[in-house]
C-alpha positions as CSV (number, residue, x, y, z in Angstrom):
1,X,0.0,0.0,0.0
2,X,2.4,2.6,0.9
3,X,4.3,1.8,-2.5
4,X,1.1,2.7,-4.4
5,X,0.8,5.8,-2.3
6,X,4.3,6.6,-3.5
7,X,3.9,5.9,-7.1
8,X,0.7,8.2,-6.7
9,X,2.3,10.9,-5.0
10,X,5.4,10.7,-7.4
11,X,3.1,11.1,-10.9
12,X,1.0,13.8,-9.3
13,X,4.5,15.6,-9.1
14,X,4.9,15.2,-12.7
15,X,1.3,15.4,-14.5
16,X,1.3,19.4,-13.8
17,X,3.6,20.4,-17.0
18,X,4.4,24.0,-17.0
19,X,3.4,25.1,-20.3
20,X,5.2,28.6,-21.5
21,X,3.0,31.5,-22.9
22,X,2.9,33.6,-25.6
23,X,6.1,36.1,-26.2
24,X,5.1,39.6,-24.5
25,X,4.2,42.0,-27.6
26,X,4.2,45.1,-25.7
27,X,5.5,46.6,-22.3
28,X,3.5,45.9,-19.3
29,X,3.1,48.8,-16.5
30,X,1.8,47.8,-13.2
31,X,1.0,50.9,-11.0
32,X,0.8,51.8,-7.1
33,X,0.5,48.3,-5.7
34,X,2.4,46.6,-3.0
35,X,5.8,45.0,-4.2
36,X,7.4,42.0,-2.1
37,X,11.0,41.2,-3.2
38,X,13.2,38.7,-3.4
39,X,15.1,39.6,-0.6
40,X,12.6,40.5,1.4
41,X,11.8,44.3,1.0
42,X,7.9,45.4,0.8
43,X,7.5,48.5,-1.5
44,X,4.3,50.3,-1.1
45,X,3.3,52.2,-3.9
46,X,5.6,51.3,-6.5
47,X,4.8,50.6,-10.4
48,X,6.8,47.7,-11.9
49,X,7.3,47.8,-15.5
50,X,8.2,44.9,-17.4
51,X,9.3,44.4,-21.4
52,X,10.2,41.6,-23.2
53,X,9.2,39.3,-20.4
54,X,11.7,40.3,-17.7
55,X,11.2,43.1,-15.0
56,X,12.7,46.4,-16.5
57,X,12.2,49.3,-13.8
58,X,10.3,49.3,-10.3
59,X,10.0,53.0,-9.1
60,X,7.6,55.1,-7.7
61,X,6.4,57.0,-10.6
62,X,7.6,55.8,-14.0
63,X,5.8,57.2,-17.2
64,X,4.3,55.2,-19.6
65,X,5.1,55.0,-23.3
66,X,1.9,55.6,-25.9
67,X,2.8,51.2,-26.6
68,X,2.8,50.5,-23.2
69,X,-0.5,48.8,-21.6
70,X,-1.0,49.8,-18.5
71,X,-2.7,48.4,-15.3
72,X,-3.8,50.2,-11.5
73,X,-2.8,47.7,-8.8
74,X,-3.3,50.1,-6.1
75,X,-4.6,47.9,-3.0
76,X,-2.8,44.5,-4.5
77,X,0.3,42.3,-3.7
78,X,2.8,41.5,-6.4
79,X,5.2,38.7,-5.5
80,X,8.0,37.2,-6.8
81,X,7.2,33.1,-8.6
82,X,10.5,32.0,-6.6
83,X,11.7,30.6,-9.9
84,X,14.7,31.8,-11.2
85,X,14.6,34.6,-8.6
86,X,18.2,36.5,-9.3
């Protein structure tokens, strides 16, 4: 029994695939939410601004581009996936 509960456990683990999405077309502003690092810092307020799938700025008050979509986080948590967190 506990072998089958193994075996179980073990292909549960490996049934959930991660599949990777569609290459980011245009820049991606987050503004005025709640930003919890890496390392452990919470910043309150910030905008994060991300292009070409990677993290680009995180300030306080960065200006959009005309290309740029933009979205109002204000009273949300962003935090980091913990996967390839550098």
């Amino acid at each position: 029994m506990r072998h089958i509960l193994s075996l179980l456990f073990i292909s549960f683990i490996f049934a959930n695939d991660q599949i990777p999405g569609t290459d980011q077309k245009r820049p991606i502003l987050l503004k005025g939410g709640t930003l919890h690092t890496v390392s452990g810092d919470i910043l309150e307020g910030y905008d994060l601004l991300f292009a070409n799938g990677k993290i680009v700025t995180i300030d306080e008050q960065i200006q959009a581009s005309p290309e740029t979509d933009v979205y109002d986080i204000y009273g949300m948590h962003v935090v980091p996936g913990y996967i390839a967190g550098y």
